[in-house]
N, CA, C and O atoms as a MOPAC input file, in Angstrom:
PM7 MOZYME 1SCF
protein

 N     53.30600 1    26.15700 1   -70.03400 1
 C     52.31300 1    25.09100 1   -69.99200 1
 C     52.94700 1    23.82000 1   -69.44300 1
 O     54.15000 1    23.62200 1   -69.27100 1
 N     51.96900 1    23.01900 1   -69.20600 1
 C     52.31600 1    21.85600 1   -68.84200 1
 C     51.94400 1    20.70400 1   -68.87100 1
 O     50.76800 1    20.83300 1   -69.21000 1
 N     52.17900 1    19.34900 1   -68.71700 1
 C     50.97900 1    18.15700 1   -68.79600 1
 C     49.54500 1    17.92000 1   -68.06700 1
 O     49.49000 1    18.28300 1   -66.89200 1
 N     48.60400 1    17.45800 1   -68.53400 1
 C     47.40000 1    17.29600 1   -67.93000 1
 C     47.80400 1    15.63100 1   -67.60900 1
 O     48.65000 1    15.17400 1   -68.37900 1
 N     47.23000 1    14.60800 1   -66.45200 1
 C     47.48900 1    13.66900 1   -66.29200 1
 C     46.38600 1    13.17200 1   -65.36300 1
 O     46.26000 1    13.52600 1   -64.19100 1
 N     45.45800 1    12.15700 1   -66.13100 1
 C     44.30000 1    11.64300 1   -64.99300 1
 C     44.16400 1     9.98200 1   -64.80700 1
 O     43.84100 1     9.07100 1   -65.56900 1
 N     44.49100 1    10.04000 1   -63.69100 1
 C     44.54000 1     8.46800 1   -63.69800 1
 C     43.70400 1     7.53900 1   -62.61900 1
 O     43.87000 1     7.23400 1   -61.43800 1
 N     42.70200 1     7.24200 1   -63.64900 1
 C     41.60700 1     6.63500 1   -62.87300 1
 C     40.64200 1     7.11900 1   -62.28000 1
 O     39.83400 1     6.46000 1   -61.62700 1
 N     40.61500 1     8.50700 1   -62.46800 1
 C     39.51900 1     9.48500 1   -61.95800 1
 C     38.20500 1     9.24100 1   -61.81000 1
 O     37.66700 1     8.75300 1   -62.80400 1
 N     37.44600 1     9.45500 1   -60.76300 1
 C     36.05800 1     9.13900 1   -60.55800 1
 C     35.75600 1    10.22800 1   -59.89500 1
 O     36.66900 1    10.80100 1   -59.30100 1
 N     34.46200 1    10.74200 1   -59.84600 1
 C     33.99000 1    11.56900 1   -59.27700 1
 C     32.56500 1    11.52800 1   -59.31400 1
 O     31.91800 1    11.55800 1   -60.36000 1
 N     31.84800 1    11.42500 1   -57.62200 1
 C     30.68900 1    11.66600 1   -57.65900 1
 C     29.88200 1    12.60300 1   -56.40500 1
 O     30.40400 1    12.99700 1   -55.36200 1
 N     28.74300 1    12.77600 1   -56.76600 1
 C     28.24500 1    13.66300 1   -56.35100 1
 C     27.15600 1    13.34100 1   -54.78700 1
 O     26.10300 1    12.94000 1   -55.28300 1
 N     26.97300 1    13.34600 1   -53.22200 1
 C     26.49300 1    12.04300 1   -52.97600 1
 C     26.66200 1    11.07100 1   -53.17300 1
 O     27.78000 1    10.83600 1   -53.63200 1
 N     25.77000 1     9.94400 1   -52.98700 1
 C     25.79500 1     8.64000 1   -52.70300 1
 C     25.23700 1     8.17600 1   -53.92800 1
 O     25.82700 1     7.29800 1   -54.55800 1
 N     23.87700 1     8.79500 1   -54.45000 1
 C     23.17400 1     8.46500 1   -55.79800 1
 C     24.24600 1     8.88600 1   -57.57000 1
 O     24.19100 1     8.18100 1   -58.57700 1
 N     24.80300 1     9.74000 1   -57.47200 1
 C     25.01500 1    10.48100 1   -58.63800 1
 C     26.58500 1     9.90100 1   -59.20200 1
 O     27.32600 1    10.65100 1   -58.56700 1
 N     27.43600 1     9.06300 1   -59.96900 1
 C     28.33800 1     8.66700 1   -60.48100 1
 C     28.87100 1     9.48900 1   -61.20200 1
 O     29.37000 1     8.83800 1   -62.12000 1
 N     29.06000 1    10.48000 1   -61.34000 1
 C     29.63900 1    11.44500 1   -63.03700 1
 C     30.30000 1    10.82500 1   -63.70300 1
 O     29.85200 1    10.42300 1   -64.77700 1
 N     31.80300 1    10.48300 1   -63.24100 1
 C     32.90500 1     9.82200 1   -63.79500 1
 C     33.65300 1     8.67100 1   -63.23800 1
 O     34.20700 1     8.75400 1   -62.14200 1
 N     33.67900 1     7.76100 1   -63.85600 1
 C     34.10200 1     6.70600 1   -63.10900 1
 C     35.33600 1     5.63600 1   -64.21400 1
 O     35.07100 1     4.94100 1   -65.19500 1
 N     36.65900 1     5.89900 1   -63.54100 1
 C     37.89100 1     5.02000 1   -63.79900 1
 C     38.05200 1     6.02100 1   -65.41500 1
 O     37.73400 1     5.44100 1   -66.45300 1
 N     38.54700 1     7.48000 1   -65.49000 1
 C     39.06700 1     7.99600 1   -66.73800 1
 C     40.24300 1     8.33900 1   -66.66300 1
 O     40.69000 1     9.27600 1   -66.00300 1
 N     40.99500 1     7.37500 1   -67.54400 1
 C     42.37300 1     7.94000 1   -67.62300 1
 C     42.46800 1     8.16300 1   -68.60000 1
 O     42.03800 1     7.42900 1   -69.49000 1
 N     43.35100 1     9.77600 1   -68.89500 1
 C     43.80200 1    10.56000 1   -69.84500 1
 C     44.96500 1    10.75400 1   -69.75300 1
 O     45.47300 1    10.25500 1   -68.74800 1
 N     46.07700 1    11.66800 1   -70.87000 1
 C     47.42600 1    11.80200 1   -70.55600 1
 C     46.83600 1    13.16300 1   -71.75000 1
 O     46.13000 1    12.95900 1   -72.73800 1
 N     47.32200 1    14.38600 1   -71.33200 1
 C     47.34400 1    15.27000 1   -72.67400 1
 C     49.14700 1    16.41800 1   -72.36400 1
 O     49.25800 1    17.44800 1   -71.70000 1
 N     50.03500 1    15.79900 1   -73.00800 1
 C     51.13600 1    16.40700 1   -73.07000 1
 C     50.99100 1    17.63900 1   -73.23200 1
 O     49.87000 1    18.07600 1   -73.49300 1
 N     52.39600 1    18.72600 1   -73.08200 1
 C     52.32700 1    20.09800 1   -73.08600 1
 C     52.32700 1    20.04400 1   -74.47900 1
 O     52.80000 1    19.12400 1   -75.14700 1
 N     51.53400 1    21.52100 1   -75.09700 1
 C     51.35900 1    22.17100 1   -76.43000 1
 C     50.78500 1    20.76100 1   -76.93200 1
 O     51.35000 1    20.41000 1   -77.96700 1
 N     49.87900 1    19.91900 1   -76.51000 1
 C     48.69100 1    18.80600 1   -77.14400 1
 C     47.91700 1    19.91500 1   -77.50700 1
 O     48.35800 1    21.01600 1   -77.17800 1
 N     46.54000 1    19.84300 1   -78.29500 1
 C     45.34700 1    20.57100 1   -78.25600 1
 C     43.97000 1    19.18000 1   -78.17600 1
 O     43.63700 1    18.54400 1   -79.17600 1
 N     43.49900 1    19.01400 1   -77.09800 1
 C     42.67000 1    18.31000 1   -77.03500 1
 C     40.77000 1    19.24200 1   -76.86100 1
 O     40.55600 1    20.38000 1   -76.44400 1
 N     39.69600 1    18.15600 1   -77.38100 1
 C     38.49200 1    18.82900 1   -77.10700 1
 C     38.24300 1    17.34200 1   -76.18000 1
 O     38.79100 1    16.24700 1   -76.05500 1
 N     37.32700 1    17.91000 1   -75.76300 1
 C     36.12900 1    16.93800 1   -74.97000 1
 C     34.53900 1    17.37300 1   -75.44400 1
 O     33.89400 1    18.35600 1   -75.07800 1
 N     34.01300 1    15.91700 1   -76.70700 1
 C     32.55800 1    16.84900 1   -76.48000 1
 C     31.57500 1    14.99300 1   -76.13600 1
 O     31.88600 1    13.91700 1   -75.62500 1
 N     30.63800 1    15.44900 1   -76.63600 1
 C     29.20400 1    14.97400 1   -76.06700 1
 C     28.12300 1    15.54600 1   -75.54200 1
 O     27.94500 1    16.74400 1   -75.32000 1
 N     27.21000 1    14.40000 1   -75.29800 1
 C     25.68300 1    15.21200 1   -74.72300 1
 C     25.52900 1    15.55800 1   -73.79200 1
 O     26.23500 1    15.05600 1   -72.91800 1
 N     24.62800 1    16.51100 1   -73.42700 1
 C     24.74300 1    17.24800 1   -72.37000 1
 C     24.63000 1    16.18900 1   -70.80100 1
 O     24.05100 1    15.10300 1   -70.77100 1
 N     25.07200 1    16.59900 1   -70.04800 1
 C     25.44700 1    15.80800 1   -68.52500 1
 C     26.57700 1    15.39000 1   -68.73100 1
 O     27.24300 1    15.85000 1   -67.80400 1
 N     27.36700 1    14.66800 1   -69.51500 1
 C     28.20000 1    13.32500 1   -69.23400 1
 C     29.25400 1    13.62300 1   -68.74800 1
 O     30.10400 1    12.73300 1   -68.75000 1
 N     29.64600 1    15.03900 1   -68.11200 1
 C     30.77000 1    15.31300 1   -67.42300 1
 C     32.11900 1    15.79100 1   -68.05300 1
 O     33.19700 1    15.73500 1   -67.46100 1
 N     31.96900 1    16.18100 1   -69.09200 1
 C     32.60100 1    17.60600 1   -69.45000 1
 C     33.19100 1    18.68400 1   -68.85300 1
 O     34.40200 1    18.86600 1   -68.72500 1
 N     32.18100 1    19.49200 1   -68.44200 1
 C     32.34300 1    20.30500 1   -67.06500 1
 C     32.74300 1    19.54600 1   -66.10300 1
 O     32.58500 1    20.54200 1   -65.39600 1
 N     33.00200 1    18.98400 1   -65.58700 1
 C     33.07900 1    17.78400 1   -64.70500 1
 C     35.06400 1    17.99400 1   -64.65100 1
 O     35.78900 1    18.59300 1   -63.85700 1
 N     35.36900 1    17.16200 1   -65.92200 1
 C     36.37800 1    16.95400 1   -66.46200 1
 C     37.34400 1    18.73600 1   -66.06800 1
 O     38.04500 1    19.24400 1   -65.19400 1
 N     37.03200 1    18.90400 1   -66.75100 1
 C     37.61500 1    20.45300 1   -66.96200 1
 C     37.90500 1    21.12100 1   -65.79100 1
 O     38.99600 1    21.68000 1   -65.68800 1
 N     36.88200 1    21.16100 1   -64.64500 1
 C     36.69500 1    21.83300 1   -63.44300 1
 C     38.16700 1    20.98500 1   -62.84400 1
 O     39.14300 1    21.50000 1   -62.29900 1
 N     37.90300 1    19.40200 1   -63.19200 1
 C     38.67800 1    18.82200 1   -62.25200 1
 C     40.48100 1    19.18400 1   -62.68200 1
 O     41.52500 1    19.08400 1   -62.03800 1
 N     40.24400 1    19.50900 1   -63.69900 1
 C     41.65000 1    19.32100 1   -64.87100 1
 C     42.24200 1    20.78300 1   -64.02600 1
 O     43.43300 1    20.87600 1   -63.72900 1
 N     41.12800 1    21.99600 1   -63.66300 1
 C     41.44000 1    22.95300 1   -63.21400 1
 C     41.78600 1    23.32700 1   -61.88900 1
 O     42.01700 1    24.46800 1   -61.49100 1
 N     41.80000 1    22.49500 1   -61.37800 1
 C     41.48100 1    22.46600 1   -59.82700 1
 C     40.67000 1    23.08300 1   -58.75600 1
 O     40.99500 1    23.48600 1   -57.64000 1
 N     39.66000 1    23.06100 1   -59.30200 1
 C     38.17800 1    23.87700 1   -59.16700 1
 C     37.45900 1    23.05600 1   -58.26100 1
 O     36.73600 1    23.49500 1   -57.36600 1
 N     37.71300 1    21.60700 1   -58.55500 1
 C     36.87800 1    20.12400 1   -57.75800 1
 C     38.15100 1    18.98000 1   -57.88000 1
 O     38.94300 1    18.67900 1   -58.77300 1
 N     37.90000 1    18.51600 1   -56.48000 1
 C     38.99300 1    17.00400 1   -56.57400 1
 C     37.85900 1    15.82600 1   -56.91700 1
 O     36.63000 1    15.82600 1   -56.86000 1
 N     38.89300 1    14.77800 1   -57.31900 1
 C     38.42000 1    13.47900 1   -57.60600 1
 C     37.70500 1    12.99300 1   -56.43900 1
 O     37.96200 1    13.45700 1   -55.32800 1
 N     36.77700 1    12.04300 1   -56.61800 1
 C     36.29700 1    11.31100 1   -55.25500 1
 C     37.47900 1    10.13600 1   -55.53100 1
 O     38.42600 1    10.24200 1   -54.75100 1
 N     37.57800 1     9.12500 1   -56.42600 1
 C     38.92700 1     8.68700 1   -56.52300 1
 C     39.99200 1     8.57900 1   -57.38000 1
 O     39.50000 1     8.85300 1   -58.47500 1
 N     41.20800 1     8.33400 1   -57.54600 1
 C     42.05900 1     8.66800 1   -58.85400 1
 C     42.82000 1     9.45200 1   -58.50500 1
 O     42.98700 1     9.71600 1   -57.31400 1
 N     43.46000 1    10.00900 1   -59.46500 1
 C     44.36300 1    11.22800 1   -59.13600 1
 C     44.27200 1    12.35100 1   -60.29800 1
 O     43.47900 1    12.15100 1   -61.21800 1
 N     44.90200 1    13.29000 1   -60.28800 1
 C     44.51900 1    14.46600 1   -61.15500 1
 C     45.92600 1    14.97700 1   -61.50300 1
 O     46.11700 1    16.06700 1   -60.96300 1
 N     47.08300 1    14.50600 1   -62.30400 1
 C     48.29900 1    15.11100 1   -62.25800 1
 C     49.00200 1    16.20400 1   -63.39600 1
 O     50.12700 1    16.66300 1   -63.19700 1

């Protein structure tokens, strides 16, 4: 395993749609972190990006 590292991450969808905007996280190796909330707020979002599934529109993903 290894570190998760997001710094300043934004991501949107088009021109209309904001998902995430300026999230910085740090989750060290062997952390156990959740992410919850209501449905939309970018969760999936998060995760995909954490996975490298989707890049940031800006920020970085380390």
């Amino acid at each position: 395993m290894s570190s998760i590292r997001f710094d300043a991450v934004g991501k949107s969808f088009g021109n209309a749609v904001n998902v995430l905007e300026g999230i910085n996280l740090d989750v060290a190796d062997k952390e156990f972190l959740a992410i919850v909330g209501p449905s939309g707020c970018g969760k999936t979002t998060c995760l995909r990006l954490a996975a490298g599934f989707e890049f940031p529109t800006s920020g970085r993903v380390l």
